[in-house]
Each structure stands twice: as structure tokens, then as C-alpha cells.
C-alpha positions in Angstrom: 34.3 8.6 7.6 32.2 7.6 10.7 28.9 9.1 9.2 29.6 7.0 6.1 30.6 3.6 8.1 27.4 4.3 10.0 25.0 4.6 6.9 26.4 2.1 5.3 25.5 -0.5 8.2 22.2 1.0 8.5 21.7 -0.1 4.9 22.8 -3.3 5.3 20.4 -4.0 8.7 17.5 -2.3 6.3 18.2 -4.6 3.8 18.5 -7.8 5.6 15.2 -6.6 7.5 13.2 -6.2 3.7 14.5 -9.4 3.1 13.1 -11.0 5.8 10.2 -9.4 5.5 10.0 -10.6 1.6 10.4 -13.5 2.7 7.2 -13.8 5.4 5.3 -12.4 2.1 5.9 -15.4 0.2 5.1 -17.7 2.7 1.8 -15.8 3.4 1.1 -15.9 -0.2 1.7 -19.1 -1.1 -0.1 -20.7 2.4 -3.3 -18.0 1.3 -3.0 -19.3 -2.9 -3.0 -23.1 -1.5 -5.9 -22.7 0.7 -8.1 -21.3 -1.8 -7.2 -21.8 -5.3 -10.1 -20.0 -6.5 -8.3 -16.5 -5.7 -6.2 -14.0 -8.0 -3.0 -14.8 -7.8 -1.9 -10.6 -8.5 -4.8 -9.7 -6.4 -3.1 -11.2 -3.5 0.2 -9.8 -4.6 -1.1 -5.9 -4.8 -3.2 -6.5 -1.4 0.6 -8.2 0.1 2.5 -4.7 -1.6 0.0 -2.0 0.1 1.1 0.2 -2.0 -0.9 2.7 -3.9 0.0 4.5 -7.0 -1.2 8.7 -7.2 -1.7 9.8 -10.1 -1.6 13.4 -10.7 -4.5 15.5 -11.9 -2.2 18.4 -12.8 0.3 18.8 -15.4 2.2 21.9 -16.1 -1.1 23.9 -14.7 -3.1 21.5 -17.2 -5.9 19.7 -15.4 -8.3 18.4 -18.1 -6.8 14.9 -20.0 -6.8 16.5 -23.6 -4.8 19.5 -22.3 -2.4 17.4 -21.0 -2.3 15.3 -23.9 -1.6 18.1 -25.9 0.9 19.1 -23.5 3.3 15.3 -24.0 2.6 15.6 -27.7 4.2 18.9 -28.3 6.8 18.1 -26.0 7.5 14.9 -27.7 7.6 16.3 -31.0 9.8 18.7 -30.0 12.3 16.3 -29.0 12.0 13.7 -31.5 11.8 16.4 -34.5 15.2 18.3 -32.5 17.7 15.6 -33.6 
């Protein structure tokens, strides 16, 4: 009972801290868009995110994109053609 009490308040001070912090994001992003209206408006979103999306080069020990595409289409089929 204690552990769960205990995570669950650590959630909530994470969550009021993410919220703060979306909250300074917006600001920023709106003072940077007013200052120069000549700028992307989902540039400045992705730069505000810092996060960066890997993509793998491997699938199922496939590494070259028509193996791999191969690879979704027979599994597809096989599950659209198994109902």
C-alpha cells in the first residue's frame, strides 16, 4: 500500500512539473513566432520537442527496404486473407 501511495504522488509531482514545463514552451514559442513572423511555425515546435525519431534499419534480419517490404506484405496478407 505504501509503495503504491508513493508512486502515485510521484506521478502526480511529474505531472504538474510537465505541465509547467508545457506551459514555459508556449510562452517561448509564441514570444519567438511574434518576434519574427517570418519563421516555421512546426519548425519551432520540433526544435521546442527535442525529440528525435530512430528508425530502424533492421526488420526481422531484413536490412534492404524491398526485403522489408516484402516482409509487411506477406505478413499483411496473411492477416487480412485469415479472417
Amino acid at each position: 500500500m505504501h509503495k503504491t501511495k508513493a508512486r502515485y504522488h510521484v506521478a502526480i509531482r511529474k505531472t504538474r512539473k510537465d505541465e509547467a514545463n508545457m506551459k514555459i514552451n508556449v510562452l517561448q514559442l509564441s514570444a519567438v513566432l511574434s518576434e519574427n513572423r517570418n519563421r516555421d511555425f512546426w519548425q519551432e515546435v520540433k526544435r521546442i520537442r527535442c525529440r528525435q525519431s530512430n528508425i530502424s534499419s533492421v526488420v526481422d534480419g531484413q536490412s534492404s527496404a524491398a526485403d522489408i517490404a516484402d516482409i509487411f506484405a506477406t505478413t499483411y496478407r496473411d492477416f487480412y486473407t485469415s479472417v
